[in-house]
Structure formats: structure tokens, C-alpha cells
C-alpha positions as CSV (number, residue, x, y, z in Angstrom):
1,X,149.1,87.6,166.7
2,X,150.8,90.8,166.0
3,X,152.4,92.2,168.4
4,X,153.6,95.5,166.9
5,X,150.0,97.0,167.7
6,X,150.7,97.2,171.4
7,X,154.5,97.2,171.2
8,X,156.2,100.1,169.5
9,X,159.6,98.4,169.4
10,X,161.5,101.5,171.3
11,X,159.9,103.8,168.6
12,X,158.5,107.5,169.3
13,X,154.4,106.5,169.9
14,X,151.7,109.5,169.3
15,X,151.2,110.7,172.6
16,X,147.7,112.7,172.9
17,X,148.8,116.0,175.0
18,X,145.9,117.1,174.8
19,X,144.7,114.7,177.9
20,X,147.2,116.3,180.0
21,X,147.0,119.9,179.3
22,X,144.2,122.2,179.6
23,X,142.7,123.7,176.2
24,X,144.5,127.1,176.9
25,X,147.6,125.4,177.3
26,X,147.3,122.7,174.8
27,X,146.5,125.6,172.3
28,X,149.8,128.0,173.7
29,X,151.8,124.6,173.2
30,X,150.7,123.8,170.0
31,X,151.1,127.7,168.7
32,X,154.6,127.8,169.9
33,X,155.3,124.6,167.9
34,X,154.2,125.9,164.5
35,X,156.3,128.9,165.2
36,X,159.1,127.4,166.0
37,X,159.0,124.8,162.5
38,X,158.0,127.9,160.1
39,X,161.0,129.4,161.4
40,X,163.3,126.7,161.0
41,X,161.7,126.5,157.7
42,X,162.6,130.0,156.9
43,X,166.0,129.6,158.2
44,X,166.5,126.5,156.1
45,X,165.7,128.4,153.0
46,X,167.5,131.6,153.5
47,X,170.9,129.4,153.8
48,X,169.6,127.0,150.7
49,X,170.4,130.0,148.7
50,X,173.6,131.4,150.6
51,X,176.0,129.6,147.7
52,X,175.7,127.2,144.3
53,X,177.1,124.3,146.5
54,X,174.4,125.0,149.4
55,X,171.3,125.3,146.1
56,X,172.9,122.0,144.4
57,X,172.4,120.0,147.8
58,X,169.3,120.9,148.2
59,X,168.3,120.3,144.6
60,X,170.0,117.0,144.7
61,X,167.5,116.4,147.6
62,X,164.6,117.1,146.3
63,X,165.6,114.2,143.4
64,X,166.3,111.6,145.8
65,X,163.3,112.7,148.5
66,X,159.4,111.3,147.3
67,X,157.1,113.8,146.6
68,X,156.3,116.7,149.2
69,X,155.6,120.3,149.4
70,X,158.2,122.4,149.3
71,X,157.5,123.7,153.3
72,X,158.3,120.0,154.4
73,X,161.1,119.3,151.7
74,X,162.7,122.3,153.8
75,X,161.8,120.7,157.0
76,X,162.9,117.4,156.4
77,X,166.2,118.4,154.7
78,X,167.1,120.5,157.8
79,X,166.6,117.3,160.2
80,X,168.3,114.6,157.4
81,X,169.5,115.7,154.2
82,X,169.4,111.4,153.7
83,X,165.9,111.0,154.4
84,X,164.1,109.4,150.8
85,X,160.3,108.6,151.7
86,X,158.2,109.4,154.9
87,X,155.3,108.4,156.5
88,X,153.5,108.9,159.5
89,X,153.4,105.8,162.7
90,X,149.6,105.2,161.4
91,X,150.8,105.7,157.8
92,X,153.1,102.6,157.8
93,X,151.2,101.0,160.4
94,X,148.7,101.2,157.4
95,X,151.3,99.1,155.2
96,X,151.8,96.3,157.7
97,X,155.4,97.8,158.4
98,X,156.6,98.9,161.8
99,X,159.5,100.6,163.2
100,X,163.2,99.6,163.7
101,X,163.9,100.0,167.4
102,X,164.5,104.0,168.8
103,X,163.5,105.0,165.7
104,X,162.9,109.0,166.5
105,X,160.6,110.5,164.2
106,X,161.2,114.0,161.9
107,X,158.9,116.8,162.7
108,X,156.3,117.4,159.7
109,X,153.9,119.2,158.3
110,X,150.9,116.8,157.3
111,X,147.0,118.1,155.9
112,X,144.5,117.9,158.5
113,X,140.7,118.3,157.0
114,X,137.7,119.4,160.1
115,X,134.8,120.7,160.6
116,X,134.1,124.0,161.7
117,X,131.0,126.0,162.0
118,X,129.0,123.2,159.6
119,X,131.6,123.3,157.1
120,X,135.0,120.7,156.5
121,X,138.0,122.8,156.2
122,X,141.4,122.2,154.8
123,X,144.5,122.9,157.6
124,X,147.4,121.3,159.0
125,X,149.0,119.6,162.1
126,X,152.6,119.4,163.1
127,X,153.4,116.0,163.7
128,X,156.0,112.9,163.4
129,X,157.1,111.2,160.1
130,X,159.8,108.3,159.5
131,X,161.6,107.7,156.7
132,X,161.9,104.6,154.9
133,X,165.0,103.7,156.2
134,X,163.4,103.5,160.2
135,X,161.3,100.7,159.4
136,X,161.7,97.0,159.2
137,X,162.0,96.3,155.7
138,X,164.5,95.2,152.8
139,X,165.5,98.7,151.7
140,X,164.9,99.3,148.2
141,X,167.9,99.8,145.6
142,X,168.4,102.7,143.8
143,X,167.2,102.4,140.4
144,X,169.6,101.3,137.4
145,X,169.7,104.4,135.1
146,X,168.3,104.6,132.0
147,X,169.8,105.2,128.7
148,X,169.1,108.7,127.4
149,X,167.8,106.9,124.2
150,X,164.8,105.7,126.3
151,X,165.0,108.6,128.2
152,X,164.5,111.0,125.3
153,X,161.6,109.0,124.1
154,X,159.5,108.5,127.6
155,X,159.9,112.6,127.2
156,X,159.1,113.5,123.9
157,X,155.8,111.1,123.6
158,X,152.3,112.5,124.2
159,X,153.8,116.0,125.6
160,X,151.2,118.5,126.8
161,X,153.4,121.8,125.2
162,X,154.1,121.1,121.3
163,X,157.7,120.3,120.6
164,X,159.3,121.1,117.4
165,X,162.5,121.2,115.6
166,X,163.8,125.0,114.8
167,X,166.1,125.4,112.0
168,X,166.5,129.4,112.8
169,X,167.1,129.7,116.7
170,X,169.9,131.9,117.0
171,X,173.0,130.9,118.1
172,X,172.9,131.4,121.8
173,X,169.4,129.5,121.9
174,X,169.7,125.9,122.6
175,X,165.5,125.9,123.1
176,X,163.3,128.1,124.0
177,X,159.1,128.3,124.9
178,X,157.0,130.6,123.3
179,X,153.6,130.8,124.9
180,X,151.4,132.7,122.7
181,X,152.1,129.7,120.5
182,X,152.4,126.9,123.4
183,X,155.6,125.4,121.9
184,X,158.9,124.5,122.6
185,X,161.2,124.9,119.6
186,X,164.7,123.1,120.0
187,X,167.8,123.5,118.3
188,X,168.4,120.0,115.9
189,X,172.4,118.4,116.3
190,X,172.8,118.9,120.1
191,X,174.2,116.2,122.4
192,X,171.8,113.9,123.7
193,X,172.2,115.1,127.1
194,X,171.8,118.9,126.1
195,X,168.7,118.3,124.0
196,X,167.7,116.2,127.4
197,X,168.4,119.4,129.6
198,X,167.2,122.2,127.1
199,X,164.1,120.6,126.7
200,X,163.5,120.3,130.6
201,X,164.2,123.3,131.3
202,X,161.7,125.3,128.7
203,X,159.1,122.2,129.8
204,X,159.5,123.6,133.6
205,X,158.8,127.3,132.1
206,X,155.8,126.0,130.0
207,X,154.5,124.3,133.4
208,X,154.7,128.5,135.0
209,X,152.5,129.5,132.1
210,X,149.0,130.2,133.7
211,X,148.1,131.5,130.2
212,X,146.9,134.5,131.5
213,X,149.3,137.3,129.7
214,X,151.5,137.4,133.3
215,X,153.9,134.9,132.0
216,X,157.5,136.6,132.2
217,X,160.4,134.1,131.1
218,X,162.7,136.2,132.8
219,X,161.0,135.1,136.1
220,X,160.4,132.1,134.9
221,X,164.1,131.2,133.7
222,X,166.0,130.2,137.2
223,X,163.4,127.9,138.3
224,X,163.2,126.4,135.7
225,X,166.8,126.2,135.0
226,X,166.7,124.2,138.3
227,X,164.4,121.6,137.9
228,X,165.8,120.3,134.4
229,X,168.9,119.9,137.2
230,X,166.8,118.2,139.6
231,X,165.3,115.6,136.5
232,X,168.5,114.8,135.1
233,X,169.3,114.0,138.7
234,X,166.5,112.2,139.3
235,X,167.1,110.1,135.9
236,X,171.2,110.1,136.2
237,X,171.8,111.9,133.2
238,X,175.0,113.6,133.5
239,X,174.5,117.2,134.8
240,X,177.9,118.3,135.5
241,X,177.4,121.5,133.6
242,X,174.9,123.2,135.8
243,X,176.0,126.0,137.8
244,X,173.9,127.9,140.3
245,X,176.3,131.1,141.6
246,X,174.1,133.2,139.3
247,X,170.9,131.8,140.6
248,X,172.0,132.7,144.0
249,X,173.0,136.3,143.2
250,X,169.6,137.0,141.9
251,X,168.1,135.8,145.3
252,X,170.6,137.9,147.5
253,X,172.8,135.1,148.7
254,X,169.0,134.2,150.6
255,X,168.9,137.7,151.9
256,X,165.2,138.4,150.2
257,X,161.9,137.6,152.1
258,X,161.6,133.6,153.3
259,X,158.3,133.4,151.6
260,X,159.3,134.8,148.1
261,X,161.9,132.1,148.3
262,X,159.8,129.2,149.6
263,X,157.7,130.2,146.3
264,X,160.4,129.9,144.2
265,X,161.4,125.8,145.9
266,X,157.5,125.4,145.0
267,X,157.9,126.3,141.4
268,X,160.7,124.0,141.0
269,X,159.3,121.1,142.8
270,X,156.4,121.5,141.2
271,X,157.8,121.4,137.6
272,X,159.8,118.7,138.4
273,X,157.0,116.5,140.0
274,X,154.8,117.6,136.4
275,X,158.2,116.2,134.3
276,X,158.4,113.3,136.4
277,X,155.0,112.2,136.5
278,X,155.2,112.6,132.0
279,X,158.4,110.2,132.1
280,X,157.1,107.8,134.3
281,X,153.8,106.8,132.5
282,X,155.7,107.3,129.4
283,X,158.2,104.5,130.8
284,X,155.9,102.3,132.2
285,X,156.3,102.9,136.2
286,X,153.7,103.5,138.6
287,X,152.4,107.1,138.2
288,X,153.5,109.2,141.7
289,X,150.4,110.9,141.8
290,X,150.8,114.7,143.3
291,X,148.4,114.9,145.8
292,X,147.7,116.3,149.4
293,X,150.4,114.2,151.5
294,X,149.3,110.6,152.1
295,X,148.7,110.3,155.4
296,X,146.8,113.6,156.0
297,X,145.7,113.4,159.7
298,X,141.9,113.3,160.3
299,X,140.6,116.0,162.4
300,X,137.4,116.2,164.8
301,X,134.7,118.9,165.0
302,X,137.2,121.7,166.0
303,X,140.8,119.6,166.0
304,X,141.5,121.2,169.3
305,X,142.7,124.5,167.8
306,X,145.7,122.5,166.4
307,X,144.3,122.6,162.9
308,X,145.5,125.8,161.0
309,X,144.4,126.8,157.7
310,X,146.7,126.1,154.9
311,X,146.3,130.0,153.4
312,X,149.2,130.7,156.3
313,X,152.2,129.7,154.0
314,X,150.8,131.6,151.4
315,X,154.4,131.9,149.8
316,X,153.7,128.2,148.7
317,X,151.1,129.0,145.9
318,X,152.5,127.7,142.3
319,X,152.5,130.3,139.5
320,X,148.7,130.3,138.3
321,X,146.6,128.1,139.9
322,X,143.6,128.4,141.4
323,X,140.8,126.4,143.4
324,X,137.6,126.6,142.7
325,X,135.5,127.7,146.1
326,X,132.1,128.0,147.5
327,X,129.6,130.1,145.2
328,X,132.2,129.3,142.2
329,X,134.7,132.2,142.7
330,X,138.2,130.7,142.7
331,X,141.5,131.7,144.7
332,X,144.8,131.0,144.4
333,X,145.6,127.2,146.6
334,X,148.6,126.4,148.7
335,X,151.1,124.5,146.3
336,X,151.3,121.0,147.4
């Protein structure tokens, strides 16, 4: 018999509100909530970029934290900059796992699908997650870095851009991408874990590339510059030469709008989840696939009003992608 399904072991247990409020009430309540997390998610952002120490802590965050998008990387970074994989109660209820006792979740933002007027809608719920390190397992050991030798090879097999070896670059060009020509040229006799970083870093601006004539590698350069940090990180690769004062400058110290900022998290999460996902397969681990978060709540016929649709962070749309819709027209998707 297992008790865990009536016994929450002192943990925080989904309470349903909406049996003790009215629907106007429940809906104020709820209303209030998502204000008050998109505005610590603003907040959060805005002091991301206030210095390079405040960006590299972050970025180191985002390499040690499983995949999410970049609203609840924010979120979750503001309540535990520790926290390494989350799930809901249900979702590691799903897993056979429960909860060390007074284990207090972290608010989050999770996908919530219903149905409204005939059709099943995409939104999202706040609710509560808990990371890894709340329930009662062995907690797993951080993985033994790789040699670069293996580490080159898992990224230089099968790429999706071209990758070739440029006798001509000119001295101040370690690597760069060219997209009319959707290849990465690199520099031949670099260090291993230069070649390692260069090639990242025009791999993230290859991954911006909508091929639609709007690339700008200017634009493209500072993200991208942070997520070959963020993958050496992730890999242990030495990356003790990155420096992100510049980087900060050109986003005001976090003084420009929260949502042009929250895009700019999305483009490196994103390129660094795309990266990732290449090494992995290329190594032989268990692909992370990049989809909606995994324990996406299930909504009723109208979810109570608590369901909102995900165009509201709009600022979390990656560079060039689209969905396609309805009567085949397409429109630009909330990154996930």
C-alpha cells in the first residue's frame, strides 16, 4: 500500500481555491497572481543585466538548470539560483517519487491546453514546481567532464550549418557564419578550447538565421556570444575568458524594456538547448527533447478563467519562427 497518495509528507498539496471562492473572486485572485510573477519576472531580468558578474550567474544557471523557457528560467532563478530540475506534485507523483517533508514548492509558469468556444487553446497556469533535490531520491552526481577531444567530435559530426576550414579569415576572425552561404568558416591552429568556443558561438548565430534576409550579425553577436558560454559550461570546458561588461552596456545596465530583454534570455536559451540537443545524440545520451514543459496542466471547458493565452509574453518569441494556424496562415509562437 502506498501511502504517499493520501499523505503528502508535510509537503505543499494542490489546494483547489476555486471551491472556496466565488468565480469573480477566484478570477480577481488569480489575475493578481499572474501580475505579480510577470513582474518579478521583469524585475529578475532588468537586474540579470545590471553587471557581467550578475549576466555570468545567470548564464551559469541556465547550464546547470533542465530545460525551460526563458520566463520560468527567470522565475525560478529569482526563488533558487540552486534549483537543477522541476516538476509539478502530479509530475513526480507520475514517477513514483514523492516529496521530502516541508518541501515548499517554487511558483511556475506551466502550459495549460482548453477548450473554448468549440476550439482547444494553448495558455498557461501559475502553479507549484519542486526541484529535484525536494524529493526522496539518491540525488544524481554531476557528470564527469568530457575531454574536448570527444567533445570536438560529438560537435562537428552531422552539423546542420556546413563547417569548413578558412585559410584567409583575417586576423581578428577566429570564425565566423555567413548565411547567404549557410557555413561556418573557422580559423585552422586555434586551441582546442577556442576552436570549441568560436564554433559555438557562430553555431548560436546560425540557429537566429530565419533565412529570410532579416538576419543581422550585429544583433545576433551578444547572444550568441552567450550561449557558447553557457555550453562550455554546461560541458566544463574552460571558459575563463568570457567577459560580459560589454554585453551589459549594450543592454543599458537592464535599463531597456523587460520584454526586449526576456527575448534576448530566449535566443540564448534557445541556441544553447539546439547545441545541446546536437552533442548529446552525437555522444550517445538521451536526447532532452525541447518541448512544451512536461507537466503541462490539463484544463476543462473554460479552466475557470485561470488559463491565459500564451501570446501575453510575447517578448518570448525566438528569432524566426513561426506556427502554422488555422486556414494555414502562420504567426510567430511563444519561444518555449
Amino acid at each position: 500500500m502506498d501511502l504517499s497518495q493520501y499523505l503528502q509528507s508535510g509537503a505543499d498539496a494542490p489546494v483547489d481555491a476555486s471551491q472556496q471562492l466565488s468565480k469573480e473572486e477566484y478570477a480577481a485572485m488569480k489575475k493578481q497572481e499572474r501580475e505579480e510573477v510577470w513582474a518579478e519576472v521583469d524585475s529578475k531580468v532588468q537586474e540579470v543585466f545590471r553587471d557581467g558578474e550578475s549576466l555570468k550567474g545567470f548564464l551559469n544557471f541556465i547550464a546547470q538548470c533542465k530545460p525551460q523557457k526563458a520566463a520560468n528560467l527567470l522565475l525560478l532563478y529569482s526563488q533558487n539560483p540552486e534549483i537543477r530540475q522541476v516538476k509539478t506534485f502530479e509530475g513526480w507523483k507520475r514517477e513514483h517519487k514523492t516529496l521530502r517533508a516541508g518541501a515548499h514548492g517554487y511558483t511556475f509558469i506551466a502550459d495549460q491546453k482548453y477548450e473554448k468556444d468549440g476550439e482547444i487553446r494553448q495558455g498557461y497556469v501559475i502553479c507549484k514546481a519542486y526541484d529535484i533535490s525536494q524529493v526522496r531520491i539518491r540525488q544524481p552526481e554531476p557528470p564527469e567532464p568530457k575531454p574536448i577531444q570527444t567533445l570536438m567530435g560529438a560537435l562537428l559530426k552531422d552539423t546542420e550549418t556546413k563547417i569548413s576550414i578558412a585559410d584567409n579569415l583575417p586576423e581578428q576572425v577566429q570564425a565566423q557564419y555567413i548565411p547567404r552561404e549557410r557555413t561556418i568558416y573557422v580559423r585552422n591552429g586555434m586551441s582546442e578550447e577556442v576552436t570549441f568556443h568560436a564554433i559555438n558561438r557562430e553555431l548560436a548565430c546560425a540557429s537566429m538565421d530565419a533565412h529570410d534576409g532579416t538576419y543581422s550579425r550585429a544583433a545576433a553577436s551578444p547572444q550568441a556570444f552567450c550561449a557558447a558560454y553557457v555550453v562550455a559550461e554546461k560541458y566544463g570546458v574552460d571558459n575563463s575568458g568570457f567577459r560580459f561588461d560589454k554585453i551589459c552596456e549594450m543592454q543599458e545596465y537592464g535599463n531597456k524594456e523587460p520584454q526586449e530583454l526576456r527575448a534576448f534570455i530566449g535566443n540564448v536559451k534557445n541556441a544553447v538547448y539546439r547545441i545541446s540537443r546536437h552533442i548529446n545524440r552525437n555522444l550517445g545520451q538521451p536526447e532532452q527533447e525541447f518541448v512544451p514543459d512536461e507537466f503541462a496542466v490539463s484544463g476543462g471547458t473554460e479552466a475557470k478563467g485561470d488559463a491565459q493565452p500564451l501570446e501575453t509574453p510575447k517578448a518570448e518569441e525566438p528569432a524566426g519562427k513561426s506556427q502554422k494556424q488555422k486556414g494555414g496562415k502562420s504567426k510567430k509562437q511563444a519561444e518555449r
